[in-house]
C-alpha positions in Angstrom: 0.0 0.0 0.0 1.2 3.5 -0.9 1.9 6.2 1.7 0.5 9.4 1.9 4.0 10.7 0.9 3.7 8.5 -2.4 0.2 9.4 -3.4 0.8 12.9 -3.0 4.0 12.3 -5.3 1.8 10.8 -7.9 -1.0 13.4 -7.7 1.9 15.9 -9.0 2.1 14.2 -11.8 -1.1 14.1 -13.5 -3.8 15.9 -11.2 -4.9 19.3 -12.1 -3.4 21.8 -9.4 -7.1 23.5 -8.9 -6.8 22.9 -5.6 -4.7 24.2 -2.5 -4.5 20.5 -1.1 -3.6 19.8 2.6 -0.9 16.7 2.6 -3.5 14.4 3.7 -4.9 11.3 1.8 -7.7 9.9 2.6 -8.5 6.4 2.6 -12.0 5.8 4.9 -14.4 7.4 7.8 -16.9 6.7 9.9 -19.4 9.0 11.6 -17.1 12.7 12.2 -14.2 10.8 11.6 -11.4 10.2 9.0 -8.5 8.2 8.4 -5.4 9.1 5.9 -3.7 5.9 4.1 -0.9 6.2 6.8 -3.7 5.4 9.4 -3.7 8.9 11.3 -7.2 9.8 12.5 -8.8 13.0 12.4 -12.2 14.3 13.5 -13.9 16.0 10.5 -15.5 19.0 11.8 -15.0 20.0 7.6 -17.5 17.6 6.8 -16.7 17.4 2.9 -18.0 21.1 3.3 -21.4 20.4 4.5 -21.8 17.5 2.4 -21.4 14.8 4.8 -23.9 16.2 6.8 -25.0 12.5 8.3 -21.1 11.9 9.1 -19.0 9.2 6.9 -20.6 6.1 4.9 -24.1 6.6 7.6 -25.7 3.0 7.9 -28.4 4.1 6.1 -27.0 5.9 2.8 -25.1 2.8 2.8 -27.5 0.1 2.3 -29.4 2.0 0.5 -26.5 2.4 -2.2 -25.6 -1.2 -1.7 -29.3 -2.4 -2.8 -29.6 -0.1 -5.4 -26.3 -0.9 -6.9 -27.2 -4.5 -8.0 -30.8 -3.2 -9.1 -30.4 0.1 -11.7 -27.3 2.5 -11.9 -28.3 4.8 -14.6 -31.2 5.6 -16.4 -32.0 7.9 -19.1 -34.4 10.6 -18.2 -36.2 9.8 -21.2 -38.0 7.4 -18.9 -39.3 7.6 -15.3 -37.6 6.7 -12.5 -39.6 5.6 -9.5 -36.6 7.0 -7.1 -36.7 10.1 -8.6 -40.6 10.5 -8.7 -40.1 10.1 -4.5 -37.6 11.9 -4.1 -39.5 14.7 -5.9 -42.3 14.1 -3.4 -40.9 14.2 -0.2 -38.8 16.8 -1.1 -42.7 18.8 -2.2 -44.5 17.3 0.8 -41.6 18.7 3.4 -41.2 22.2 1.5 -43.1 25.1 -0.5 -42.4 23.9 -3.5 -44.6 21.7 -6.0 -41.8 20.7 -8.4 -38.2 19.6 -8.4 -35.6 19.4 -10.6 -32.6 17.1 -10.5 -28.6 17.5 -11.5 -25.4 16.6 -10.1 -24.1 19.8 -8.5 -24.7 22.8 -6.5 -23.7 25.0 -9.2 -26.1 23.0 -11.7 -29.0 23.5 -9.5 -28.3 27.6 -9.5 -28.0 27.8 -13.2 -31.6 25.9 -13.7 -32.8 28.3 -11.5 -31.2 31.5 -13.1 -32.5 29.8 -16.7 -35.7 29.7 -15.1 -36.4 33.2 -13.8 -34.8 34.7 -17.1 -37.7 32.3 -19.2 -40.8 33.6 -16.7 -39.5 37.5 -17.1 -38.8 37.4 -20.8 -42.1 35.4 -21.3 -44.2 37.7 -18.9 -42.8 41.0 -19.4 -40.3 40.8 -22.7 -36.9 40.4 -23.0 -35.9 43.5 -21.7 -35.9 42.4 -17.9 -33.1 39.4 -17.2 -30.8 41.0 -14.6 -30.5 39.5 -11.2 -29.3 40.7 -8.0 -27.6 39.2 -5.5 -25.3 40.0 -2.6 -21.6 40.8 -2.1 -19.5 38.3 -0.5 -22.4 35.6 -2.0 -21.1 32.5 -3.6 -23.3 30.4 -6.1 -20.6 28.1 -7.6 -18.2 27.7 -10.5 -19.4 28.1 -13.8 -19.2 30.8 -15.8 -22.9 31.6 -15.2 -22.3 31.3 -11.5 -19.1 33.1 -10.9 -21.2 36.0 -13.0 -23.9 35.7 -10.0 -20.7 35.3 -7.0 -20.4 38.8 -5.3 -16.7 38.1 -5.1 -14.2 39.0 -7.1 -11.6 36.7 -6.4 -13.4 33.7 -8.2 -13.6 35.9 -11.7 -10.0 36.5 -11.9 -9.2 35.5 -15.8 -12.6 34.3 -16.9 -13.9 38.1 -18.1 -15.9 38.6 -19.8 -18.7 37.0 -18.0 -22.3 36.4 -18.3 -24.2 39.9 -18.3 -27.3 40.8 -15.9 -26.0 40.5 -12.4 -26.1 43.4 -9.5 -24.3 43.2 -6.5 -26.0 44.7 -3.0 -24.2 44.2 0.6 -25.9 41.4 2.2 -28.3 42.1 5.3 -29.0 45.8 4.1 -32.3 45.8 2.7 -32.2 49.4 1.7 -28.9 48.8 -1.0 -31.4 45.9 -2.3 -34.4 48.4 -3.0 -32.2 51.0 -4.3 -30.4 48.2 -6.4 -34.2 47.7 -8.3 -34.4 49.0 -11.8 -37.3 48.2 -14.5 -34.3 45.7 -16.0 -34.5 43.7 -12.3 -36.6 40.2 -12.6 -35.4 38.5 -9.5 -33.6 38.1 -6.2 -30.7 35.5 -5.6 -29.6 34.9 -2.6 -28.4 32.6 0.3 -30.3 32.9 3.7 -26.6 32.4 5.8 -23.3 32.9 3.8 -21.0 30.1 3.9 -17.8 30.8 2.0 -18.2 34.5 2.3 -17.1 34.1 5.8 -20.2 32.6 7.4 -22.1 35.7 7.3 -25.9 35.9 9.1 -28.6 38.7 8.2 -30.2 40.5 10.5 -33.5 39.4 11.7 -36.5 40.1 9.4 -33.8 41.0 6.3 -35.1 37.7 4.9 -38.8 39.1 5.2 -37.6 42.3 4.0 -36.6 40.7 0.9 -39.6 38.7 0.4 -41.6 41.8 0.6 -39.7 43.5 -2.0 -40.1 40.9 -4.1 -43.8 40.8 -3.6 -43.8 44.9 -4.5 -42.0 44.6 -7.5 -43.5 41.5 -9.1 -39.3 39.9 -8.8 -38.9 36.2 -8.0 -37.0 35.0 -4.7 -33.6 32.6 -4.8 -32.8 30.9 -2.3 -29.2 29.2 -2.7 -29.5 26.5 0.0 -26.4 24.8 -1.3 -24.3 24.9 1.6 -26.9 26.0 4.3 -29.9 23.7 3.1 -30.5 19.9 4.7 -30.8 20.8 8.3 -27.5 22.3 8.6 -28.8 25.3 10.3 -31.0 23.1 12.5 -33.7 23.5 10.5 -34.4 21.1 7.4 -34.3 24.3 5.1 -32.5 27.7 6.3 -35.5 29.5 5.0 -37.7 28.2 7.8 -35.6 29.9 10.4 -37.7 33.2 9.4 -40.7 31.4 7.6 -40.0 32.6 4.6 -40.4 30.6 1.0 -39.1 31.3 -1.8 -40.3 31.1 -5.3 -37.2 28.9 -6.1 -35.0 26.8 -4.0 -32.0 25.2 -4.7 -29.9 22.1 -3.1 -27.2 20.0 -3.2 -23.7 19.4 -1.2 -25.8 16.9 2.0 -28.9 16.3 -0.2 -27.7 12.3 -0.6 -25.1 12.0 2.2 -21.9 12.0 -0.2 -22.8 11.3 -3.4 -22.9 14.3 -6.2 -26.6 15.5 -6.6 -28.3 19.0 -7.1 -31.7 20.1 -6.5 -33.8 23.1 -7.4 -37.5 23.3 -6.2 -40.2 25.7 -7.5 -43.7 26.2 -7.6 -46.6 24.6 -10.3 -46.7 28.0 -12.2 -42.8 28.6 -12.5 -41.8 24.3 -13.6 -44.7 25.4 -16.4 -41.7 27.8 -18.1 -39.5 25.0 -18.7 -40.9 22.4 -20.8 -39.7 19.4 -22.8 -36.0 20.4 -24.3 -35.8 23.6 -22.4 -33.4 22.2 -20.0 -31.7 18.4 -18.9 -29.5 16.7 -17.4 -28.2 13.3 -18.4 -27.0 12.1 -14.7 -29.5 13.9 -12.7 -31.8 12.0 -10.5 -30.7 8.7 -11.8 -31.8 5.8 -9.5 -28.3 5.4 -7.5 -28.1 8.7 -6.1 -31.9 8.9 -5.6 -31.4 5.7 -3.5 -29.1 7.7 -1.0 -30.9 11.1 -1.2 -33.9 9.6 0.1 -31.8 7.5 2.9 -30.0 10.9 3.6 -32.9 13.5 3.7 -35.1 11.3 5.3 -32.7 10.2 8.3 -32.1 13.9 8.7 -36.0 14.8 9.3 -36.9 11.9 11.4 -34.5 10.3 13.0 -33.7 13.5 15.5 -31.1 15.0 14.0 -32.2 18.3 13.3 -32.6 18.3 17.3 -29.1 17.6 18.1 -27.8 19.6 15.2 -29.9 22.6 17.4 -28.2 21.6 20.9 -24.9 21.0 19.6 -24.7 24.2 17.7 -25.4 25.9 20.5 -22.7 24.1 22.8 -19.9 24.3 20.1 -21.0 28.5 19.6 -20.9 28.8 23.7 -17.5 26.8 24.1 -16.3 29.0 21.1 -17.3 32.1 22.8 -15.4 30.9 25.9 -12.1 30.7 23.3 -12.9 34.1 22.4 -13.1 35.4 26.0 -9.6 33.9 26.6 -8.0 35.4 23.5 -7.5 38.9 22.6 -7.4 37.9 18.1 -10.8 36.3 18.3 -13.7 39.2 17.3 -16.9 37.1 16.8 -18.3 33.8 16.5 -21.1 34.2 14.8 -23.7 31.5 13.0 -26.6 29.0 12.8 -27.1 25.3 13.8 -24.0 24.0 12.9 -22.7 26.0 10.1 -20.4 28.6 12.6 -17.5 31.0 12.1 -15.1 32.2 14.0 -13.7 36.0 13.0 -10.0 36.9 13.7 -7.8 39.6 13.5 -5.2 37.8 12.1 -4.9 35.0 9.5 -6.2 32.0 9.9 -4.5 29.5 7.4 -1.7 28.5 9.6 -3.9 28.0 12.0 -6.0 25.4 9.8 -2.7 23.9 9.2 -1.9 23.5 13.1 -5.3 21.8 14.0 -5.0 19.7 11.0 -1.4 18.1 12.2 -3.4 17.7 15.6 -6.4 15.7 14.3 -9.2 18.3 13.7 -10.0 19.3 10.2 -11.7 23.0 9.7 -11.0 25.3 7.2 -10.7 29.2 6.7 -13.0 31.9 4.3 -11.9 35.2 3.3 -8.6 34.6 5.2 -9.9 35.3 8.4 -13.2 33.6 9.3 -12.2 29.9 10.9 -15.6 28.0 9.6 -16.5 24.9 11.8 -19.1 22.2 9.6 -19.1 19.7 12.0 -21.5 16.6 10.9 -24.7 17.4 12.5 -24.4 14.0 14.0 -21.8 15.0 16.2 -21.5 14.3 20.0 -20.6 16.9 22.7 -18.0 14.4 23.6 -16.6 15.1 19.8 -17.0 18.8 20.6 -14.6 19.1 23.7 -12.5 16.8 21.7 -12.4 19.7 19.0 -12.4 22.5 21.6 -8.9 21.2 23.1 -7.2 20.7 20.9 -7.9 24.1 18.8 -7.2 25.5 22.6 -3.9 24.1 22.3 -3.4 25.9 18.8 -4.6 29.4 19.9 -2.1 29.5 22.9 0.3 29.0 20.4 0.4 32.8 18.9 1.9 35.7 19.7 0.4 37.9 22.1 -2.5 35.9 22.3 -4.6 36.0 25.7 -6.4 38.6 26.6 -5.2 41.1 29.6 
């Protein structure tokens, strides 16, 4: 068996470098933890970035995949697929929404639904009114169509010129967004807590705000759920933390547990704008990953997850307001459920770096925010565990404790 050392050594020689990779190879986990190829074990409070929301290889995503496998692994969506047809339901039944469509990918599920508000505007009021605003420091995913929607700059570097009809408004400031409306504006994008802008929450009633806006100006309401969505914030969608729907939703990273699938859910009279050949995806819903989306989703709503996902984010946010009593770099902790950030005053990628050689695995946003995505599985036991040893890594600067 190859070490990590040798892995790494062969990754240099063919893998694209599109990633700043930390030097560890994984080879198996189990519930919030992970082991490398060497056998080092870390505890995964990274969580495949909220995609492992059930922890590693769950029981149930599992068998379900297991069953599946020896049944159907593909199918064209040319035909129906019983999986998909209830996935589609319960993801109707537990939501606002009366249709879904299926992809592979966070970023898939946002362009269906940026195709989809364009199609309603241009076939309601002409083709005049296609822009879209959404919010600075916002992240909607990789493609050129999404890194046009991202308010951050840093992702467009080298890919101008980009895909026109975007706006950009600081999040959480509902004024900016009514000043942002022009007669060109057809909808709102937005997600209800950034994750990769730095784990950023509105204000209370800014999502209401929104809605209302919307409902003035005739606009349709996004929600990008991508990161927050599947009971990460301790609620099975992030929108129900105000109780307010969308018109469109979209899903992905935890939606099956692990394996790749994207989600975007709308109502009867939007799925009407996009009929046969209007839009597709060959892999989407097939019955494999429809197999562990239902395992994953459905384990999240009823087998009281979304309750401990509540009680442990509020443990991990009071022991990590106890961290920032203690040291004088630490300026907020700030988030929802179990999708939390820690704000510094310095940098914090060496101090990703020193909690990884320790066993914890985190990772840091906008250069200063440490962002904790611990399964929503995980045990107060696993917390403490986490606490110490990023203890241990804070005494370690310069000047740290506070006076």
């Amino acid at each position: 068996m190859s070490t990590s050392k040798e892995w790494i050594g062969r990754a240099d020689q063919h893998v694209m470098k599109t990633y700043g990779r930390y030097p560890i190879v994984a080879e198996r986990g189990e519930g919030c933890r992970l082991w490398d190829v060497d056998g080092k074990s870390y505890l995964d409070f990274l969580a495949g970035v909220a995609v492992n929301n059930l922890g590693h290889c769950h029981p149930k995503v599992v068998a379900a995949l297991q069953e599946q496998a020896g049944k159907l692994l593909h199918c064209s969506n040319f035909y129906h697929i019983p999986l998909q047809i209830e996935l589609a339901e319960w993801l109707c039944d537990r939501s606002f929404a009366d249709r879904a469509f299926f992809c592979n990918s966070g970023a898939e599920a946002n362009e269906a639904a940026m195709k989809l508000v364009r199609k309603h505007s241009r076939e309601k009021y002409g083709e005049d009114r296609f822009e879209v605003i959404t919010a600075l420091a916002s992240f909607h995913g990789r493609t050129i169509g999404t890194i046009s929607a991202t308010g951050q700059e840093k992702v467009k570097a080298g890919f101008t010129p980009l895909v026109p009809g975007f706006r950009y408004v600081p999040f959480g400031d509902p004024e900016a967004m009514r000043q942002a409306i022009t007669p060109s504006i057809c909808a709102i994008m937005l997600e209800p807590v950034q994750g990769e802008g730095g784990v950023n929450v509105p204000p209370p009633g800014y999502l209401k705000t929104v809605r209302d806006i919307c409902d003035e100006f005739d606009l349709l309401l996004i929600y990008d759920e991508v990161q927050v969505g599947c009971g990460r914030t301790g609620t099975l969608w992030a929108y129900e933390q105000e109780g307010v729907a969308p018109d469109i939703l979209t899903l992905a990273k935890a939606l099956a547990g692990g394996p790749p699938i994207g989600a975007m859910l709308t109502t009867e009279e939007l799925a009407k704008r996009l009929g046969p050949g209007s839009h597709g995806s060959t892999f989407g819903g097939n019955p494999l990953i429809c197999s562990a989306a239902l395992a994953a989703i459905r384990t999240i709503a009823d087998d009281g997850v979304l309750d401990n996902c509540r009680a442990m984010g509020a443990y991990l946010t009071e022991q990590l307001e106890q961290l920032k009593g203690k040291y004088a770099f630490i300026k907020e902790v700030r988030g929802c459920g179990l999708i939390i950030g820690m704000e510094l005053d310095i940098e914090g990628d060496e101090l990703v770096k020193a909690a990884m050689e320790r066993g914890l695995l985190i990772n840091c946003t906008v250069g200063n925010v440490l962002r904790f995505l611990p399964p929503l599985i995980v045990s107060r036991e696993e917390i403490d565990e986490a606490i110490n040893i990023l203890d241990q890594v804070l005494a370690e600067q310069p000047d740290n404790f506070k006076e």
